[in-house]
PATI-469808 format. One line per 2 residues: number of its first residue (from 1); their letters; for each residue x, z, y of C-alpha. Coordinates in steps of 0.25 Angstrom, whole numbers, padded with zeros to 4 digits, always signed. Each point is the difference from the previous one (the first is absolute). Layout:
BEGIN
NUM	A	X/Z/Y  ...;
This chain:
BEGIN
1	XX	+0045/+0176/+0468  -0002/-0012/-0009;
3	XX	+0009/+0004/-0012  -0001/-0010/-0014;
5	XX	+0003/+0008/-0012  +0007/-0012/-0005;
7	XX	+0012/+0003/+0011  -0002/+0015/-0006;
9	XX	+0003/-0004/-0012  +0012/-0007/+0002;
11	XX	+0006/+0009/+0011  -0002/+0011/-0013;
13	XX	+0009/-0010/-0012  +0011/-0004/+0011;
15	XX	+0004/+0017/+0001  +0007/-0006/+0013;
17	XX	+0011/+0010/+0004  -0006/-0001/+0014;
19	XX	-0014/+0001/-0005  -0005/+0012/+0010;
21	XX	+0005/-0010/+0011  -0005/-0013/-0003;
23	XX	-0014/+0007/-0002  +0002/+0005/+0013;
25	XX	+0000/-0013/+0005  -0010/-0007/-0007;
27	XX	-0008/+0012/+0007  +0005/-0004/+0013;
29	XX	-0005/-0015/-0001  -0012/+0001/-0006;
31	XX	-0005/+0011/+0009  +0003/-0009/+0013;
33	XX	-0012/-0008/-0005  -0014/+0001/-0008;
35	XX	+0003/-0015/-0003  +0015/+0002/-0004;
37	XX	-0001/-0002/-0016  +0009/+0000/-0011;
39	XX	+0003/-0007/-0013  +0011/-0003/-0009;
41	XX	+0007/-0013/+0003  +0014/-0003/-0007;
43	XX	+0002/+0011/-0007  -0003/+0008/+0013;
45	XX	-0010/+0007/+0007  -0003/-0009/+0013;
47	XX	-0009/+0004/+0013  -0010/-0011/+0004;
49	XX	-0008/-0004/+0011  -0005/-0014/+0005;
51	XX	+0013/-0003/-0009  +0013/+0008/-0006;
53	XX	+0005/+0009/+0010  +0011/+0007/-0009;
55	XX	+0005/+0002/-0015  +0009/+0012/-0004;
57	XX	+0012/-0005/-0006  +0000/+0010/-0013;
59	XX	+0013/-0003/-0004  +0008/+0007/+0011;
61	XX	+0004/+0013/-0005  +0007/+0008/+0010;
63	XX	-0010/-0007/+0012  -0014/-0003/+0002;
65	XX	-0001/-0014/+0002  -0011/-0006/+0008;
67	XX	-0001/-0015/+0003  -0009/-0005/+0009;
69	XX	-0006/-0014/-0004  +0002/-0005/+0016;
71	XX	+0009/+0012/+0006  +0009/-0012/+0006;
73	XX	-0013/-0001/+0011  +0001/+0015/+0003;
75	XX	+0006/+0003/+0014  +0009/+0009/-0005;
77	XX	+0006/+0006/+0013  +0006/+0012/-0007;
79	XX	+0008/-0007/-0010  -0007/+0009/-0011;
81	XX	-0001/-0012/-0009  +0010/-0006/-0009;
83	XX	-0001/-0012/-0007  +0004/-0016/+0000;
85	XX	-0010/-0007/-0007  -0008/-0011/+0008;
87	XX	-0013/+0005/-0001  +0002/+0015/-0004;
């Protein structure tokens, strides 16, 4: 898994009340690819690969917040997606 320490870091000063989960999921992306990397990007740790895949938004409290970069092109069939933005 191709953690950065920077994202480490950061995940460590927010003390997020939902810390435990948004590492989880930050597990669950980068292990679905050795090419998947992370970085911080607007105050955020953010998933890349041949371009943004997906930021945390760290300032949801009671939620983790995931937005992906172009989650209006997923075939979402499930409807497990929510969002209204043009792109994301």
């Amino acid at each position: 898994m191709n953690t950065n320490p920077d994202v480490d870091k950061l995940l460590s000063q927010k003390d997020h009340p939902l810390d435990v989960e948004i590492r989880r999921v930050r597990e669950i992306i980068l292990s679905t690819d050795e090419r998947v990397e992370e970085a911080i990007k607007w105050s955020s740790p953010t998933f890349m690969k041949n371009g943004y895949i997906a930021s945390f938004f760290m300032n949801a409290k009671n939620l983790v917040s995931l937005t992906f970069h172009k989650g209006a092109m997923i075939d979402d069939r499930r409807g497990l997606l929510e969002g209204d933005g043009k792109e994301a």
